[in-house]
PDB file of N, H, CA, C and O in Angstrom:
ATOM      1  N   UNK A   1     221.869 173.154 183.059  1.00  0.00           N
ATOM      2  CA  UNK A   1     220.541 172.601 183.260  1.00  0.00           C
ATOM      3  C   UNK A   1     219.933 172.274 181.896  1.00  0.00           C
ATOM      4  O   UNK A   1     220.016 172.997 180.903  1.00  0.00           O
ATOM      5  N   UNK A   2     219.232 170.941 181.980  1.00  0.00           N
ATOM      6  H   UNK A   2     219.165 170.353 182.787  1.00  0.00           H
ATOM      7  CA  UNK A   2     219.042 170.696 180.475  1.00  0.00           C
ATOM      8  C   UNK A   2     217.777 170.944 180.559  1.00  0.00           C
ATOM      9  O   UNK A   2     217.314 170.857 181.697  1.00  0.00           O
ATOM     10  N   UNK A   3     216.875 171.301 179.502  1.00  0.00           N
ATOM     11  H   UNK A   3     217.251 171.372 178.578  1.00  0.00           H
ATOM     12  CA  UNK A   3     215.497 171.342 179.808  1.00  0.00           C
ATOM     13  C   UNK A   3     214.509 170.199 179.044  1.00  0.00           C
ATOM     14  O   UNK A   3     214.782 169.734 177.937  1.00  0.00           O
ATOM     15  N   UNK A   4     213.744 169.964 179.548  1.00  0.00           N
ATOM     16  H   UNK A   4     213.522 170.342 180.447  1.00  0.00           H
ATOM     17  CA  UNK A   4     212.511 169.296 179.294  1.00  0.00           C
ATOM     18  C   UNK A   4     212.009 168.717 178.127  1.00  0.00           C
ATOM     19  O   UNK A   4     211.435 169.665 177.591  1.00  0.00           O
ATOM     20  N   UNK A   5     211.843 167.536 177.251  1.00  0.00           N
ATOM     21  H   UNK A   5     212.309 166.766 177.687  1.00  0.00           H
ATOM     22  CA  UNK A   5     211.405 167.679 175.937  1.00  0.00           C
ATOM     23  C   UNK A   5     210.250 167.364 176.039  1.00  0.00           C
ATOM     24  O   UNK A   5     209.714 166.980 175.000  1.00  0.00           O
ATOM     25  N   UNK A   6     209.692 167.387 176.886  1.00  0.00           N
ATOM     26  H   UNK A   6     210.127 167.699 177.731  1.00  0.00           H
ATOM     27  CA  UNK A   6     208.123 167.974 176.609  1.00  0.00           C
ATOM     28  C   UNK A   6     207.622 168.525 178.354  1.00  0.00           C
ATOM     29  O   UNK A   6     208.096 168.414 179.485  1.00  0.00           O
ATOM     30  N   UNK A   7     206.529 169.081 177.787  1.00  0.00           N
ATOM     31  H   UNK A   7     206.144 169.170 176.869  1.00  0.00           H
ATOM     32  CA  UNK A   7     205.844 169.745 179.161  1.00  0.00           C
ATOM     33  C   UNK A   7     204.663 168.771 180.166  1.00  0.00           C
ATOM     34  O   UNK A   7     204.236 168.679 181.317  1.00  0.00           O
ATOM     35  N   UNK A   8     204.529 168.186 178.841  1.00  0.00           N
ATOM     36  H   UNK A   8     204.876 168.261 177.906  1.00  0.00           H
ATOM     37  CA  UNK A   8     203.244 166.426 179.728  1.00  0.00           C
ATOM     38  C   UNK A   8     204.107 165.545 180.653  1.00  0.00           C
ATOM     39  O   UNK A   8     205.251 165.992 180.571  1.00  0.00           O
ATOM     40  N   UNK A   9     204.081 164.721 181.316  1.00  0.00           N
ATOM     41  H   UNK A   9     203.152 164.358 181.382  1.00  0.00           H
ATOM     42  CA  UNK A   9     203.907 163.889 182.373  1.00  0.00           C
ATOM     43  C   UNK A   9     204.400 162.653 181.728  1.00  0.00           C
ATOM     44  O   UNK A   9     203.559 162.328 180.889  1.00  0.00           O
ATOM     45  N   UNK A  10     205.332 161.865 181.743  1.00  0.00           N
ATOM     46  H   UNK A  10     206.015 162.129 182.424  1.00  0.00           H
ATOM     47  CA  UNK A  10     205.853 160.480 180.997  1.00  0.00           C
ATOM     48  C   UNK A  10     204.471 159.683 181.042  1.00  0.00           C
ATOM     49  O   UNK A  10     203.779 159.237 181.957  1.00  0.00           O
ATOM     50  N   UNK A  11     204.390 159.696 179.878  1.00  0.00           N
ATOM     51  H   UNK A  11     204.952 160.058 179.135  1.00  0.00           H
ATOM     52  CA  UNK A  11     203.105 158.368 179.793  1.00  0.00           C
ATOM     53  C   UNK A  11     201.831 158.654 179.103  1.00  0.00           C
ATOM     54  O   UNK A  11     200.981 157.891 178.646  1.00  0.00           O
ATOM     55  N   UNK A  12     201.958 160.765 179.163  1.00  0.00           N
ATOM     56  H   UNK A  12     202.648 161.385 179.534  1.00  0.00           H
ATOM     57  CA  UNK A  12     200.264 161.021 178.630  1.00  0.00           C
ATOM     58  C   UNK A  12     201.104 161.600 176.759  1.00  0.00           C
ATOM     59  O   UNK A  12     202.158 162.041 176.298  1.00  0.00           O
ATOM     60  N   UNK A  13     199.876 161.227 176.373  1.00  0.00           N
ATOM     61  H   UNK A  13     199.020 160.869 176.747  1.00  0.00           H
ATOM     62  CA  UNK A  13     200.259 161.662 175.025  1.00  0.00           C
ATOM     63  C   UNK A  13     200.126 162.985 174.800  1.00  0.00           C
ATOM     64  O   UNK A  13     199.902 163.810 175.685  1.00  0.00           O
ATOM     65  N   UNK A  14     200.272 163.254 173.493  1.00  0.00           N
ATOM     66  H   UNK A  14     200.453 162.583 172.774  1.00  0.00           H
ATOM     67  CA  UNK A  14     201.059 164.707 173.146  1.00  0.00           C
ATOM     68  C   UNK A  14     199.401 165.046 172.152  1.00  0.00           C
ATOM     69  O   UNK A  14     198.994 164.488 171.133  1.00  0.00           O
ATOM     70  N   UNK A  15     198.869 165.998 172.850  1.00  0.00           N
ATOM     71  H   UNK A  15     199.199 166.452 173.678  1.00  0.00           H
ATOM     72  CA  UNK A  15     197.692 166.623 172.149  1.00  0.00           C
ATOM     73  C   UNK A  15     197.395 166.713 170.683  1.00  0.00           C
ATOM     74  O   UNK A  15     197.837 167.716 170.122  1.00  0.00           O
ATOM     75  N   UNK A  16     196.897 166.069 170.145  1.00  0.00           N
ATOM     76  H   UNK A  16     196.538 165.255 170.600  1.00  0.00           H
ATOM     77  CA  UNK A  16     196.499 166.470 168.470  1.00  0.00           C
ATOM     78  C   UNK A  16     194.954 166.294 167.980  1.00  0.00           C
ATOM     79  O   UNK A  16     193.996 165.799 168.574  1.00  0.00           O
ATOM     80  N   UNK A  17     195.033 166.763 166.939  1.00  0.00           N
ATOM     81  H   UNK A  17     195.811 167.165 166.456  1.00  0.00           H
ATOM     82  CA  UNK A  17     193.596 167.026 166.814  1.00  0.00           C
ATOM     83  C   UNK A  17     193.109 165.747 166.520  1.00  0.00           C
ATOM     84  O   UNK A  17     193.702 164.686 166.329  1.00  0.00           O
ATOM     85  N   UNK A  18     191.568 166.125 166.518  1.00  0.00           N
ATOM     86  H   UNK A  18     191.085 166.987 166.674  1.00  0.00           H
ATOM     87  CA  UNK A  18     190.047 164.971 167.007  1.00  0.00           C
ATOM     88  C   UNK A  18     190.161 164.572 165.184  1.00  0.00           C
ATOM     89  O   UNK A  18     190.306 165.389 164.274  1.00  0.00           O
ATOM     90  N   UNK A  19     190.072 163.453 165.098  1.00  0.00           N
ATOM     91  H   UNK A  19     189.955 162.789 165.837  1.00  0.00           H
ATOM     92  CA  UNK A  19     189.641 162.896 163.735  1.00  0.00           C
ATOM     93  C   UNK A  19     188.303 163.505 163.099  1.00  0.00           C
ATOM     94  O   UNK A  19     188.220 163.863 161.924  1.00  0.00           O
ATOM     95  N   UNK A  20     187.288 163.571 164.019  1.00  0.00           N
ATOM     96  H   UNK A  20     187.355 163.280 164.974  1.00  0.00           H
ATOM     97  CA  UNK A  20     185.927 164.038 163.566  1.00  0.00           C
ATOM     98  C   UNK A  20     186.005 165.114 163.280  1.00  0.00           C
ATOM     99  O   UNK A  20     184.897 165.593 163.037  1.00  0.00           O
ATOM    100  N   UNK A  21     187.286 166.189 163.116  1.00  0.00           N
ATOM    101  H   UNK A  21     188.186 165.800 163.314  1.00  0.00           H
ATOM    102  CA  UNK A  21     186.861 167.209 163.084  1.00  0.00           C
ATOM    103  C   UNK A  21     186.758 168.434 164.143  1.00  0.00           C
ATOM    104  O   UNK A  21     187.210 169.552 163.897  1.00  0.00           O
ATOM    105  N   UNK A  22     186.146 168.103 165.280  1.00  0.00           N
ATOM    106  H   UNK A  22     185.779 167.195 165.480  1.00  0.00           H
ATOM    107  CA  UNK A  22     185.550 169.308 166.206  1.00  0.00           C
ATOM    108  C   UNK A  22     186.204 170.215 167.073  1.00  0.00           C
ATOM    109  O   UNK A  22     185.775 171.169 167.721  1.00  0.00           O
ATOM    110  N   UNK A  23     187.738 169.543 166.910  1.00  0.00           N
ATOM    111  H   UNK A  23     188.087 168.768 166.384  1.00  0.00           H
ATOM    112  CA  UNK A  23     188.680 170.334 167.637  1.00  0.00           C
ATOM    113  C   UNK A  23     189.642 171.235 166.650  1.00  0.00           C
ATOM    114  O   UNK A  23     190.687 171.713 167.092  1.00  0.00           O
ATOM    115  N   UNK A  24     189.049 171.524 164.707  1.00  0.00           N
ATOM    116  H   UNK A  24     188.200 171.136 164.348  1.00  0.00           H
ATOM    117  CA  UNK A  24     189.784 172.122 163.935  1.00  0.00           C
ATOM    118  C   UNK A  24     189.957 173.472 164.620  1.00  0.00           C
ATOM    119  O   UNK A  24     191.058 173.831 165.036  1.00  0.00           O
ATOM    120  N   UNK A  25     189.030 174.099 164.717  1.00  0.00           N
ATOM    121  H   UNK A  25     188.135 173.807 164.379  1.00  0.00           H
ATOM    122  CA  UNK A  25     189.034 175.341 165.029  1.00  0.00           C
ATOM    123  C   UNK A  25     189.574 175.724 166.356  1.00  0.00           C
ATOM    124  O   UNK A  25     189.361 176.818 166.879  1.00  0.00           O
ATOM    125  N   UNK A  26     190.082 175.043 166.727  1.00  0.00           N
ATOM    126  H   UNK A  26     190.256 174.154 166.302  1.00  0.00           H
ATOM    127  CA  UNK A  26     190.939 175.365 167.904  1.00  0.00           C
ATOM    128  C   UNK A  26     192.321 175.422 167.451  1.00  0.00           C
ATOM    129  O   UNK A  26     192.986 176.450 167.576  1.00  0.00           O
ATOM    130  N   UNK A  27     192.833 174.226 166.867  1.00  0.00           N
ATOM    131  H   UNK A  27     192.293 173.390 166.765  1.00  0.00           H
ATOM    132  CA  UNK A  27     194.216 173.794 166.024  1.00  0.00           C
ATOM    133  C   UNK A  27     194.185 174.702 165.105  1.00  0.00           C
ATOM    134  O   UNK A  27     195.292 175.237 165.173  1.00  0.00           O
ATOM    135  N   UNK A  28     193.519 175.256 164.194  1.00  0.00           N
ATOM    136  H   UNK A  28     192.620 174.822 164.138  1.00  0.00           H
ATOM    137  CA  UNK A  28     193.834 176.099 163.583  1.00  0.00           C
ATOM    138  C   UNK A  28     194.177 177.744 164.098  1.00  0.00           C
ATOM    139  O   UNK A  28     195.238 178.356 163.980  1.00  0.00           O
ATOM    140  N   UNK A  29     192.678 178.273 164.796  1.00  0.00           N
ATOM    141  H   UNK A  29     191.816 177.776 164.891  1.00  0.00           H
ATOM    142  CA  UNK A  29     193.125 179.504 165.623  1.00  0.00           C
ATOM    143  C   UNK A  29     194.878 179.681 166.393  1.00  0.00           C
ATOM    144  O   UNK A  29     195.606 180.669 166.490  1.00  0.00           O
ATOM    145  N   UNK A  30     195.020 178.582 166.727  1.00  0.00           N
ATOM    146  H   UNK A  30     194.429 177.779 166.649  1.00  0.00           H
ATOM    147  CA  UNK A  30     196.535 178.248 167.191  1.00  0.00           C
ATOM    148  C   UNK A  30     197.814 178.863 166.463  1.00  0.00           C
ATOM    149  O   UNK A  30     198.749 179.585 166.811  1.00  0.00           O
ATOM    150  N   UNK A  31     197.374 178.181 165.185  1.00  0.00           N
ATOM    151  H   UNK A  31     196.614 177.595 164.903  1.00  0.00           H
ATOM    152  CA  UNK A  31     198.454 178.271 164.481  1.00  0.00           C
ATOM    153  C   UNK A  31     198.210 179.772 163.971  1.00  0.00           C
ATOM    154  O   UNK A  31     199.137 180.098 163.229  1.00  0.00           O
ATOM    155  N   UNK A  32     197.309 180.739 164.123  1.00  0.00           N
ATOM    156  H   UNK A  32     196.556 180.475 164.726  1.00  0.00           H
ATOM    157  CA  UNK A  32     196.920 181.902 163.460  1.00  0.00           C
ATOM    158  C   UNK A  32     197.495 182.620 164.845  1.00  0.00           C
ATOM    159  O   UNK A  32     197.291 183.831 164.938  1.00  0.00           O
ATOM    160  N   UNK A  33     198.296 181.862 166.075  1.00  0.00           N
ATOM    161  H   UNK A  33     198.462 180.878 166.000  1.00  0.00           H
ATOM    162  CA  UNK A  33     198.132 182.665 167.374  1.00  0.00           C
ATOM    163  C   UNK A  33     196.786 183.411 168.182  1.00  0.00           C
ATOM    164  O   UNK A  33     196.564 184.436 168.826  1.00  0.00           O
ATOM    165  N   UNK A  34     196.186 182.416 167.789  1.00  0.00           N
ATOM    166  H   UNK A  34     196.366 181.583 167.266  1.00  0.00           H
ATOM    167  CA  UNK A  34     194.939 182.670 169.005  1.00  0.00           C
ATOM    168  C   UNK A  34     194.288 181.540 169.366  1.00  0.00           C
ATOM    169  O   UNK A  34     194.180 180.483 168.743  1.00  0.00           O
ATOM    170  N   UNK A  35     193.767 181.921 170.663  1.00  0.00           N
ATOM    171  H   UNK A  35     193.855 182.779 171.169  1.00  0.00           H
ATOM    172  CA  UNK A  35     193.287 180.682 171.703  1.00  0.00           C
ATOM    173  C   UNK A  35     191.580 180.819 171.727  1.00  0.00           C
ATOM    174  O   UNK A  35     190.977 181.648 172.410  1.00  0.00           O
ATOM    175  N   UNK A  36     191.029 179.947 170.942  1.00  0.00           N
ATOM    176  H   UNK A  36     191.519 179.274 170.388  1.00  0.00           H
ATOM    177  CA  UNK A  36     189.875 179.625 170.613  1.00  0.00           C
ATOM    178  C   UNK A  36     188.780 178.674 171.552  1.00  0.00           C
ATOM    179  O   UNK A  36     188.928 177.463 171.714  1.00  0.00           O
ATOM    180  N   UNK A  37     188.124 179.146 171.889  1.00  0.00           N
ATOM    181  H   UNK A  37     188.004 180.130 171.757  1.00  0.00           H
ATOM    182  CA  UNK A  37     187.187 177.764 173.424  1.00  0.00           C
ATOM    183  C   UNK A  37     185.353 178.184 172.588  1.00  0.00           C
ATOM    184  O   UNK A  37     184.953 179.012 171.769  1.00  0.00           O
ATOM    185  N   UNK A  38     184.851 177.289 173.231  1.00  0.00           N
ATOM    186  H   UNK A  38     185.177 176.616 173.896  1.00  0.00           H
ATOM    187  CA  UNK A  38     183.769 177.040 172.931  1.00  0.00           C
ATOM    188  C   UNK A  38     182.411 178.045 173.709  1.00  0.00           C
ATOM    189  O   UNK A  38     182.328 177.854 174.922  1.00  0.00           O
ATOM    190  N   UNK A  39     181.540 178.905 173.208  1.00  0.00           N
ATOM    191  H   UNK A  39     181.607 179.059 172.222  1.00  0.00           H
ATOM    192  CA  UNK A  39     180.215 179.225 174.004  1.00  0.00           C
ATOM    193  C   UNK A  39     179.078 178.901 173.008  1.00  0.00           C
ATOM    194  O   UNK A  39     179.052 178.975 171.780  1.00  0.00           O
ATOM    195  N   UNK A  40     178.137 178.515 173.920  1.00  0.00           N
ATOM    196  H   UNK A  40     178.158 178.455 174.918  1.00  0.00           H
ATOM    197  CA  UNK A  40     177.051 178.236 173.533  1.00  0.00           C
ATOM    198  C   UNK A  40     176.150 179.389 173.143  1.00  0.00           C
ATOM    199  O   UNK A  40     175.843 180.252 173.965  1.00  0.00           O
ATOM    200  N   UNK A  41     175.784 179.402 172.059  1.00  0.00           N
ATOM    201  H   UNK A  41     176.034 178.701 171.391  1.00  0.00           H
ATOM    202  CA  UNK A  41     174.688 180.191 171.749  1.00  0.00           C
ATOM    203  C   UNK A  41     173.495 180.762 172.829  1.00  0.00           C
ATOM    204  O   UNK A  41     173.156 181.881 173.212  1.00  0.00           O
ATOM    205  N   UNK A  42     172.985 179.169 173.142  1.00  0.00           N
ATOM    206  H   UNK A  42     173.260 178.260 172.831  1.00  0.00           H
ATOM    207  CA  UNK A  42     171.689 178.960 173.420  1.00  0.00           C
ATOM    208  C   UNK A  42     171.768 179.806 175.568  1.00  0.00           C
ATOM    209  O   UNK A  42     171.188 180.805 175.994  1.00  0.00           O
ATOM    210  N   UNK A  43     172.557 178.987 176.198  1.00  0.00           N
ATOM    211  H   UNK A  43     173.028 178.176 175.852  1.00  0.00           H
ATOM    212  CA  UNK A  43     173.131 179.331 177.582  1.00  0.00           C
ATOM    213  C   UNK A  43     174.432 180.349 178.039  1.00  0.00           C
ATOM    214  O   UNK A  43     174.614 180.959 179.093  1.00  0.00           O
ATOM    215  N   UNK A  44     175.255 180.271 176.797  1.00  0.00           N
ATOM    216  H   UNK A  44     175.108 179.776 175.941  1.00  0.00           H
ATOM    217  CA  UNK A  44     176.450 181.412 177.022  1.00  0.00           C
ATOM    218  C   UNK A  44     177.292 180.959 178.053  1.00  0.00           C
ATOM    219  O   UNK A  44     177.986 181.504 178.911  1.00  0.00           O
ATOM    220  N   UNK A  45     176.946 179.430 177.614  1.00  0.00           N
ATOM    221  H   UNK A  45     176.381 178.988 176.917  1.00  0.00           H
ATOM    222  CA  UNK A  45     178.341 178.854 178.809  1.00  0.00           C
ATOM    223  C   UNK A  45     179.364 179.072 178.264  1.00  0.00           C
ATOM    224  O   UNK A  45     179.115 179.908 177.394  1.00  0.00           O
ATOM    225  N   UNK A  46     180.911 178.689 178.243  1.00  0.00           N
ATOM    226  H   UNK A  46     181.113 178.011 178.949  1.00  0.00           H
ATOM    227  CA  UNK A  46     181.659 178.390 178.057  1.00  0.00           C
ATOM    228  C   UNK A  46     182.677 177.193 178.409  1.00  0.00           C
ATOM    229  O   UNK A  46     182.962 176.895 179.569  1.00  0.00           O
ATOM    230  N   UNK A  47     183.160 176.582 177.340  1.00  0.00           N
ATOM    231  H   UNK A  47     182.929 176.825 176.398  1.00  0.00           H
ATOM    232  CA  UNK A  47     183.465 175.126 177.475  1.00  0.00           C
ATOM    233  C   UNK A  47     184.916 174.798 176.696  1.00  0.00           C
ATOM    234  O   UNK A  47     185.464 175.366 175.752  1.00  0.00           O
ATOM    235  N   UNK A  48     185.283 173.688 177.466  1.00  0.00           N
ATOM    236  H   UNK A  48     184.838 173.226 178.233  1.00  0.00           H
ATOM    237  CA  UNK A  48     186.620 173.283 177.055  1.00  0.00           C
ATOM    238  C   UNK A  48     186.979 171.882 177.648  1.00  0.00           C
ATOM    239  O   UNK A  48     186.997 171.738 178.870  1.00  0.00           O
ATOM    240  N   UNK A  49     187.217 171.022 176.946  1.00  0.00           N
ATOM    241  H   UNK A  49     187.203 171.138 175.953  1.00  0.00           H
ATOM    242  CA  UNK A  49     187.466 171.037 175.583  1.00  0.00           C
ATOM    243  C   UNK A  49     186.526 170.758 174.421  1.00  0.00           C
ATOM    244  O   UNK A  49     185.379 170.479 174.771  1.00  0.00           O
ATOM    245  N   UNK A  50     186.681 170.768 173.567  1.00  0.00           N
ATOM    246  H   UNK A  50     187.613 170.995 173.283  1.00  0.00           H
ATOM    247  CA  UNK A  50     185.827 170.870 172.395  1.00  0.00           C
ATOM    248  C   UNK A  50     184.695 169.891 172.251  1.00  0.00           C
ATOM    249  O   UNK A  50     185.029 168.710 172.148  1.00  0.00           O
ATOM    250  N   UNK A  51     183.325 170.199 172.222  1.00  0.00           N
ATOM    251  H   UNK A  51     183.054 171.158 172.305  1.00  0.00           H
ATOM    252  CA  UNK A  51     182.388 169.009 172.161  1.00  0.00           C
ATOM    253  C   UNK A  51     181.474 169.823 170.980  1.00  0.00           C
ATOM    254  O   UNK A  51     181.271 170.992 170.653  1.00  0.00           O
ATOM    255  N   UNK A  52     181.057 168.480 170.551  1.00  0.00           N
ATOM    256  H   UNK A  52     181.222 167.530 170.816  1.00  0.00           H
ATOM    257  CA  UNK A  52     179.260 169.061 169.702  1.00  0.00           C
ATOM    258  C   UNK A  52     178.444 169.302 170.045  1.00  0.00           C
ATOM    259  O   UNK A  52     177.511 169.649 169.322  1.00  0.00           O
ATOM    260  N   UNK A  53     178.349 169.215 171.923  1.00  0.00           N
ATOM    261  H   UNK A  53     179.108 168.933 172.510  1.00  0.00           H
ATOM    262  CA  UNK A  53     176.692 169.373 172.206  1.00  0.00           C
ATOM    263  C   UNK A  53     177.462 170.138 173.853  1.00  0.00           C
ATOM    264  O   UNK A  53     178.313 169.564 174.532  1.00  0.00           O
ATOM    265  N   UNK A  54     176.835 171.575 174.171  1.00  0.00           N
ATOM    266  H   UNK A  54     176.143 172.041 173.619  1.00  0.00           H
ATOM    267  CA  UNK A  54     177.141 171.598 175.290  1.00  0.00           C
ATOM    268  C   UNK A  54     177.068 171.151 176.684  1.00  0.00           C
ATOM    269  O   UNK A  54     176.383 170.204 177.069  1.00  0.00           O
ATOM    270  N   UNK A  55     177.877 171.953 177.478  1.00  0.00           N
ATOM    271  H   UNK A  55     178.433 172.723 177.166  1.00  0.00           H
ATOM    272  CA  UNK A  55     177.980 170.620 178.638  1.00  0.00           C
ATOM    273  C   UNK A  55     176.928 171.245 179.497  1.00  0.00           C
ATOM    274  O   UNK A  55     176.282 170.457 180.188  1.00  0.00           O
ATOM    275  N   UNK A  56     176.641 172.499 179.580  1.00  0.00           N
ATOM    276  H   UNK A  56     177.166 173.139 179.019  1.00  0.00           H
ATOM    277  CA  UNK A  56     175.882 173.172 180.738  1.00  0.00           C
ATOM    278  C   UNK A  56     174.223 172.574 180.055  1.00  0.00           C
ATOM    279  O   UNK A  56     173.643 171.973 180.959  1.00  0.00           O
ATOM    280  N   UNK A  57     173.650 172.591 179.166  1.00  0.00           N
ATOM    281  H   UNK A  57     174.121 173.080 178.432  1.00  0.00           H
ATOM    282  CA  UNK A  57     172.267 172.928 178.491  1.00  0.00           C
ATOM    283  C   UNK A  57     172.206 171.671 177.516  1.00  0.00           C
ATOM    284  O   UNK A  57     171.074 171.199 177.408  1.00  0.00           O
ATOM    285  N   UNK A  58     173.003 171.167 176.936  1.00  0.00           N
ATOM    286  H   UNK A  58     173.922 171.550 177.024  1.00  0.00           H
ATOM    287  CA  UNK A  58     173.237 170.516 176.147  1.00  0.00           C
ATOM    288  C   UNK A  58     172.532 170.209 175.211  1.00  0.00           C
ATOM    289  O   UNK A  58     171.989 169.145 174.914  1.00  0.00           O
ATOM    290  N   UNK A  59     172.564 171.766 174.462  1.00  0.00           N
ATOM    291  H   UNK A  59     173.006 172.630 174.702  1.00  0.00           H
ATOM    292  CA  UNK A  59     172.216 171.763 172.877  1.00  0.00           C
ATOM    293  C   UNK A  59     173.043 171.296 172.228  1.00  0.00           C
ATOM    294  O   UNK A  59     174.079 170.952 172.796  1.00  0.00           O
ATOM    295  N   UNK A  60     172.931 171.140 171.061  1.00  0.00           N
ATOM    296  H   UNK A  60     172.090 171.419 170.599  1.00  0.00           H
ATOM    297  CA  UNK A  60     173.849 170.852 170.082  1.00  0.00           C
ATOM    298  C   UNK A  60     174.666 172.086 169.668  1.00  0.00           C
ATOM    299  O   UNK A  60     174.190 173.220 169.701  1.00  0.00           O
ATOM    300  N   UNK A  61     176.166 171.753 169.200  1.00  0.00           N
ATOM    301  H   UNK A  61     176.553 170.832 169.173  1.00  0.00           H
ATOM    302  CA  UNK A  61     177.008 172.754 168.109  1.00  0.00           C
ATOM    303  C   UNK A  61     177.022 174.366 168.861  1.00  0.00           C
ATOM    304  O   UNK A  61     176.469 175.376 168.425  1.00  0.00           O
ATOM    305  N   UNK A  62     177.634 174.261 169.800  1.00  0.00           N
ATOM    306  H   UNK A  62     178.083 173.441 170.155  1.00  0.00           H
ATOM    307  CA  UNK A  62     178.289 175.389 170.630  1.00  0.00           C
ATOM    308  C   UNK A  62     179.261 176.566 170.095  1.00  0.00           C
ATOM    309  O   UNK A  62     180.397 176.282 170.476  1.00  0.00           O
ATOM    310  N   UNK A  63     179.263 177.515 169.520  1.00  0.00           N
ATOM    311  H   UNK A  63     178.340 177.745 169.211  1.00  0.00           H
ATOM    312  CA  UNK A  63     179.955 178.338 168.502  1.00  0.00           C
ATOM    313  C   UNK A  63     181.386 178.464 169.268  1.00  0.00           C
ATOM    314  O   UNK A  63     181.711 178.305 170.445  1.00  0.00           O
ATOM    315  N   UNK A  64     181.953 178.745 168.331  1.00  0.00           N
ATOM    316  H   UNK A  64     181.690 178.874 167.375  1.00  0.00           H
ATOM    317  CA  UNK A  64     183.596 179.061 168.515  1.00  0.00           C
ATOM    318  C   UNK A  64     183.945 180.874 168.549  1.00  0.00           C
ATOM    319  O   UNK A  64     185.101 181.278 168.678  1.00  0.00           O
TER     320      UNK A  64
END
């Protein structure tokens, strides 16, 4: 049985980080072996994937 060279779906691309920036701290925690997501200060949502302004309250800059 041969396996898989990748785990996505023919056609979707292969995850890499946001040019702007906002998804470092995820890509990095990664590579340190840990899984990093987003809560908001302000509401204590939690969010994924990575934005500048949250999705529940939508303040700005949601801590890591």
């Amino acid at each position: 049985m041969t396996m898989p060279s990748s785990y996505l779906p023919p056609g979707l691309p292969i995850p890499v980080p946001e040019p702007d920036g906002v998804s470092a701290p995820y890509w990095n925690g990664l590579r340190e072996g840990v899984l990093r997501v987003q809560r908001c200060a302000h509401c204590q949502a939690w969010q994924f994937g990575p934005e500048w302004i949250c999705h529940a309250c939508l303040q700005f800059d949601p801590a890591w």
